[in-house]
GUROKE-200475 format. One record per residue (C-alpha): x, y, z; residue number from 1; residue in three letters. Coordinates in nm, 3 decimals. Example, Ala and Ser with C-alpha at 12.3 -4.5 7.8 and 13.67 -1.06 7.14 Angstrom:
% residues 2
        X        Y        Z    k    r
    1.230   -0.450    0.780    1  ALA
    1.367   -0.106    0.714    2  SER
//
This chain:
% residues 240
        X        Y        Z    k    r
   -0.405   -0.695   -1.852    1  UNK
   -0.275   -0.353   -1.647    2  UNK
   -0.574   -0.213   -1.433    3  UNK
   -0.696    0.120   -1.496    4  UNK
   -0.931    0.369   -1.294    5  UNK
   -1.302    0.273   -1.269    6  UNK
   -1.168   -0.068   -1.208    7  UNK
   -1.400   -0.249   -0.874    8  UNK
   -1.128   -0.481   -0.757    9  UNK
   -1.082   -0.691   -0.434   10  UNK
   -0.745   -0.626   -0.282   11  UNK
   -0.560   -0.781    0.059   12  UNK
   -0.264   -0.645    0.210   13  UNK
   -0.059   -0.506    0.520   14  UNK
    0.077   -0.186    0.586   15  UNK
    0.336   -0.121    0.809   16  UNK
    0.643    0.146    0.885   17  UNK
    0.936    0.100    0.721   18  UNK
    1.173    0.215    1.019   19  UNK
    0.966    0.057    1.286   20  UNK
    0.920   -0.260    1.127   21  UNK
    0.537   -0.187    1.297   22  UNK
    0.185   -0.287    1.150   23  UNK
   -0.062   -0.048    1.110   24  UNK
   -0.315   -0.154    0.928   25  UNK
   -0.405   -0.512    0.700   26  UNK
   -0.731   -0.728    0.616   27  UNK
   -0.578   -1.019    0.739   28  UNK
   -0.692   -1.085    1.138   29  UNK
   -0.377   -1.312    1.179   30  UNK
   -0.150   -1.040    1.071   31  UNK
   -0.334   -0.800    1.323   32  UNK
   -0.349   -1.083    1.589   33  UNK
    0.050   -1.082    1.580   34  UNK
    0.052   -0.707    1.518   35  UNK
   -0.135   -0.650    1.837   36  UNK
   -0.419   -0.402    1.641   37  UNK
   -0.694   -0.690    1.616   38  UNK
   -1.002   -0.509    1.656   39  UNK
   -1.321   -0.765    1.690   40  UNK
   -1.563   -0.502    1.557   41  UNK
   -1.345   -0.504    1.271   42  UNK
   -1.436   -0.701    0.933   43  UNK
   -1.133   -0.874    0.763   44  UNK
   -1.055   -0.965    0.418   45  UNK
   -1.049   -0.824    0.118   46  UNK
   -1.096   -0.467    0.051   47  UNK
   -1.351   -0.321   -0.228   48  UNK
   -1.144   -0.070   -0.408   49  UNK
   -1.249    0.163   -0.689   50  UNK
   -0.995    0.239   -0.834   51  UNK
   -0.907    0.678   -0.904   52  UNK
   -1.171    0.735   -0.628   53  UNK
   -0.890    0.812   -0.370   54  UNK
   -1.033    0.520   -0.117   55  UNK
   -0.629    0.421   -0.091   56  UNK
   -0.336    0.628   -0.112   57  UNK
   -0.237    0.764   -0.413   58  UNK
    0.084    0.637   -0.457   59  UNK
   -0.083    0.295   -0.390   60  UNK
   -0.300    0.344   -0.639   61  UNK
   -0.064    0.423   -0.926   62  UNK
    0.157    0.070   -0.837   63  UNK
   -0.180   -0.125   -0.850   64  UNK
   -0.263    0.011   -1.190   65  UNK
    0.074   -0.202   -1.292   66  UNK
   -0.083   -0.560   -1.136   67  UNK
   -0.261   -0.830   -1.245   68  UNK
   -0.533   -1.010   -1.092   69  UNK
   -0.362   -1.256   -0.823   70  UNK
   -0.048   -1.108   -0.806   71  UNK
    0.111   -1.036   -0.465   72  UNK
    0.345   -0.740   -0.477   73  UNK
    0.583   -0.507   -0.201   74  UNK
    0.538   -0.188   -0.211   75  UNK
    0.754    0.095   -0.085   76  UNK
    0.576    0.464   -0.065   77  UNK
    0.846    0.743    0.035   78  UNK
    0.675    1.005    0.232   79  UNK
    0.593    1.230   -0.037   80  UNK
    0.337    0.954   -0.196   81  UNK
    0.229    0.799    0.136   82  UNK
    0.103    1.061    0.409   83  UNK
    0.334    1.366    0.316   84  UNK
    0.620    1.530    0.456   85  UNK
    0.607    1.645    0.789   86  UNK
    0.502    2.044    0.836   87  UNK
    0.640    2.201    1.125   88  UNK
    0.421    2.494    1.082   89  UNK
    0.102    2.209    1.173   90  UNK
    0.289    2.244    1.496   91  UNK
    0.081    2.482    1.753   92  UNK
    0.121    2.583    2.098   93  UNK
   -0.254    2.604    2.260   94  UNK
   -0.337    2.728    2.624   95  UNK
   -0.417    2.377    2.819   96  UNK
   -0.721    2.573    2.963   97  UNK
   -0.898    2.645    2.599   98  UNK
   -0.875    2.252    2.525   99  UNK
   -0.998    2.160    2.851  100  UNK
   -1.296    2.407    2.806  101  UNK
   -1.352    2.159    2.460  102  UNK
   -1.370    1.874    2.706  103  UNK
   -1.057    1.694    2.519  104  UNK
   -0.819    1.535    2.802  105  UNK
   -0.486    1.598    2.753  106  UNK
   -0.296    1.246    2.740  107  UNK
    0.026    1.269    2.565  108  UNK
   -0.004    1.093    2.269  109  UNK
   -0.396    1.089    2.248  110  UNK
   -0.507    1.194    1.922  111  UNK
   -0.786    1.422    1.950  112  UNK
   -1.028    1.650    1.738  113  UNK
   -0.970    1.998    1.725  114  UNK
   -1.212    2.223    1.480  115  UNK
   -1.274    1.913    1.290  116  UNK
   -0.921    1.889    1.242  117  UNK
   -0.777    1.555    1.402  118  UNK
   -0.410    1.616    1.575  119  UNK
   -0.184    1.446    1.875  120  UNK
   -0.082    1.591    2.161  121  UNK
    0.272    1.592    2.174  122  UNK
    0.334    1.732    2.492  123  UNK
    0.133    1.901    2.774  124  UNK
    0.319    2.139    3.035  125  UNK
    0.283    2.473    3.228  126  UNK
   -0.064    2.579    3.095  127  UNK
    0.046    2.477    2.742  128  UNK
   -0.012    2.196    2.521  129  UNK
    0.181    2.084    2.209  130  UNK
   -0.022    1.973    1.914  131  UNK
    0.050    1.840    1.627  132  UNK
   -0.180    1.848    1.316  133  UNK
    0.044    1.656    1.106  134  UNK
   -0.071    1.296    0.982  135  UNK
    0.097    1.042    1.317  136  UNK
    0.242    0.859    0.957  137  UNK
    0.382    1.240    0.828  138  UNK
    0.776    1.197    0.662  139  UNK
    0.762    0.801    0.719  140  UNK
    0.813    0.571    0.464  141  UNK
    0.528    0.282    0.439  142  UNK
    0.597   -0.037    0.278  143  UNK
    0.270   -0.206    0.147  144  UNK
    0.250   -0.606    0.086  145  UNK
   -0.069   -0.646   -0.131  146  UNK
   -0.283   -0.862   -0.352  147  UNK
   -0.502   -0.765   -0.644  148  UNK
   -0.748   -1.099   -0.535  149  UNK
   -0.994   -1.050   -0.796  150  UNK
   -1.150   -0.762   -1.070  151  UNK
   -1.513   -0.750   -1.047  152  UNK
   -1.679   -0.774   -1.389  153  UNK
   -2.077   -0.826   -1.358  154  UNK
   -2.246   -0.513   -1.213  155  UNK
   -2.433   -0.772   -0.966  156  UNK
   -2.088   -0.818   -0.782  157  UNK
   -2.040   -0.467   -0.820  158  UNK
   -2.314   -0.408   -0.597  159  UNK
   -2.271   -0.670   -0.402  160  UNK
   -1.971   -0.544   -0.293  161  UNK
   -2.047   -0.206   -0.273  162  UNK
   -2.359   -0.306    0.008  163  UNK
   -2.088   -0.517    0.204  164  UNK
   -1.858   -0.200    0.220  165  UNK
   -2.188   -0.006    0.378  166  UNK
   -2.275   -0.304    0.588  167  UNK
   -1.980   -0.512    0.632  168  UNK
   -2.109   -0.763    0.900  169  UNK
   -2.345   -0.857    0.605  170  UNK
   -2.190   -1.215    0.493  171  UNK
   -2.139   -1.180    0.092  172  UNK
   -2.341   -1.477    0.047  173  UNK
   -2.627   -1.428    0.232  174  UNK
   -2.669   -1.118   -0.015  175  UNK
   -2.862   -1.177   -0.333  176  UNK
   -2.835   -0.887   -0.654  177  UNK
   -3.050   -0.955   -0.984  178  UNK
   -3.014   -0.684   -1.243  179  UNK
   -3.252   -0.689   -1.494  180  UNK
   -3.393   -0.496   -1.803  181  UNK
   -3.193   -0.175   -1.606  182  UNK
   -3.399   -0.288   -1.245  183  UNK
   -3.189   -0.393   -0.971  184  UNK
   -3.326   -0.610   -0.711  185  UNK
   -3.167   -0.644   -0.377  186  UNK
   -3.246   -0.924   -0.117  187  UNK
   -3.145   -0.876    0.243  188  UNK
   -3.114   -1.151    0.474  189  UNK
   -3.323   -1.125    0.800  190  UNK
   -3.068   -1.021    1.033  191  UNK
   -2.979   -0.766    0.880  192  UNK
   -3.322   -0.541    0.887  193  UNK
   -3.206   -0.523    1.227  194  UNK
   -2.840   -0.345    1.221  195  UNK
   -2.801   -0.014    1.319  196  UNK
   -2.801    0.275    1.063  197  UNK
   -2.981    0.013    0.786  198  UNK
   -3.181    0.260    0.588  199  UNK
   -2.880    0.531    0.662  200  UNK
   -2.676    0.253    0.414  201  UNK
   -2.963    0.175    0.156  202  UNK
   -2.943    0.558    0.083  203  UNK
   -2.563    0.520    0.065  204  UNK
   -2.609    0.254   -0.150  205  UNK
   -2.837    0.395   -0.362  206  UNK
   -2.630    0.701   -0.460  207  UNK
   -2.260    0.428   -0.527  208  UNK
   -2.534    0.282   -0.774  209  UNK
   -2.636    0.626   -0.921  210  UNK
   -2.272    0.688   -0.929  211  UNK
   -2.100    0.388   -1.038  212  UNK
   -2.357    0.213   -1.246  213  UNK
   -2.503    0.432   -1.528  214  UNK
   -2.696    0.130   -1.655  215  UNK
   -2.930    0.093   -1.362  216  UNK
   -3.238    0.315   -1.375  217  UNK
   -3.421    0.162   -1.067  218  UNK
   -3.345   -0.016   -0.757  219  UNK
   -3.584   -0.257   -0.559  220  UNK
   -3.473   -0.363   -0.163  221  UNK
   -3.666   -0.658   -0.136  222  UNK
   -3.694   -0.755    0.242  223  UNK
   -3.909   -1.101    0.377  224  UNK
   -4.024   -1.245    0.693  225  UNK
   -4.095   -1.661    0.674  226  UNK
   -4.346   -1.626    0.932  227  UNK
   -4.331   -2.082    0.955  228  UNK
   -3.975   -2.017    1.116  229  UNK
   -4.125   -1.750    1.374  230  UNK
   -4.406   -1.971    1.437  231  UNK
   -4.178   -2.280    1.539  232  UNK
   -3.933   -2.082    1.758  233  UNK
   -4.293   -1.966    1.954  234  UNK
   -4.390   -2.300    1.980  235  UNK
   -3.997   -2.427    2.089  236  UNK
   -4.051   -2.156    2.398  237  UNK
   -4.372   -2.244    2.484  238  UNK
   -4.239   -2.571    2.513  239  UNK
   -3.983   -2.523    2.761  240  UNK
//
C-alpha cells in the first residue's frame, strides 16, 4: 500500500554525488566508516520521518510516497528537486576586514555563518573574500539508495520514536510509552535524567505530541530512582 503524508516511517539510506561518486550523508556507520564522514557523536540507523513535514528533501519525499514497507530503492534527484540550481547572484565579494571584525577565519573552503545565513568561502585575496551563499550541494545531482524499514502504526511507537529523535543516545528499548484513556505515560531510563538539554527535549516532545497526536490530551514523564542499586554500589566502594 503507497505511503502518503502524515505517514511516521523508519527509513535507511545513503546519499552521495552523482559526479563525485562521494558520500555525504547515510545511517549506516559502515557506509560512513568507508566514506571517511564517521562521526562518533553521531547516532546511526534508521531515520524517523514524517512524512510532508519537509524533514527530507522534497523530491525524496515524493519517490517514497511510491514504496512499500521493506523495499530498497535508487534514487536519482536532478538539481532542481535536490538542493537547487546554483545562483550566481548568492555570489558576494566582502572586504576580508568586515569578516574578520565577525571573528570568522577565512580558510578557503570553511563554511561559515554570515547574518544567520551559512556560506563557503571560495576564495580569500587582496582585502577581499569570495563567498558563496549557495547550498555546497547547489546544481549537483544526488543519487539516494534508501529503505522504507518499517511504518509506524500504534501512537506508542509514534512517540517512541519521536523522544529518540530529541534524545537519540536514548536506546529505543530502554524507553517505555503507555497510552491510555487519552494519558500518555513516559518512562525514562536513569541515565538519561542526566543528558544535557533533558527538559529542553521533554518540551520538544511535548509540542510533536500536541502536534502529531490529536488523541492525547495529557502527558505524564514518569522518572525513578531504585535507591537498593545506589545503596550496593556505596557499599562496593566502601569496600575497596
Amino acid at each position: 500500500m503507497p505511503l502518503e503524508d502524515g505517514d511516521f516511517i523508519l527509513v535507511e539510506y545513503t546519499a552521495k554525488v552523482k559526479d563525485e561518486d562521494r558520500v555525504f550523508e547515510t545511517t549506516d556507520p559502515e557506509e560512513a566508516k568507508k566514506a571517511g564522514i564517521y562521526d562518533e557523536s553521531e547516532v546511526y540507523g534508521p531515520r524517523l520521518v514524517v512524512l510532508g513535514e519537509g524533514w527530507l528533501l522534497k523530491g525524496l519525499e515524493e519517490e517514497l510516497k511510491h514504496m512499500e514497507v521493506g523495499e530498497e530503492k535508487e534514487i536519482v534527484l536532478p538539481p532542481e528537486k535536490a538542493f537547487g540550481q546554483r545562483d550566481p547572484s548568492k555570489v558576494r565579494v566582502m572586504p576580508a576586514r568586515e569578516l574578520t571584525r565577525r571573528g570568522i577565519r577565512l580558510i578557503v573552503g570553511s563554511m561559515v555563518n554570515i547574518d544567520g545565513r551559512l556560506a563557503v568561502i571560495r576564495s580569500v585575496g587582496s582585502g577581499r573574500v569570495v563567498v558563496d551563499f549557495n547550498h555546497p550541494l547547489a546544481g549537483r545531482t544526488i543519487i539516494y539508495k534508501v529503505k522504507v524499514v518499517k511504518k509506524l502504526e500504534s501512537p506508542e511507537e509514534k512517540i517512541r520514536e519521536l523522544l529518540r529523535l530529541r534524545i537519540p543516545k536514548i536506546e529505543s528499548e530502554k524507553l517505555h510509552v503507555m497510552l491510555q484513556n487519552s494519558i500518555a505515560e513516559i518512562k525514562f531510563p536513569k541515565e538519561a535524567l542526566a543528558l544535557e538539554n533533558i527538559q529542553l527535549a521533554k518540551r520538544a516532545l511535548i509540542e510533536d505530541i500536541r502536534r502529531f497526536l490529536k488523541n492525547v490530551k495529557l502527558v505524564r514523564f514518569i522518572e525513578e530512582f531504585p535507591l537498593e542499586e545506589e545503596e550496593a554500589k556505596e557499599a562496593q566502594g566502601g569496600q575497596a
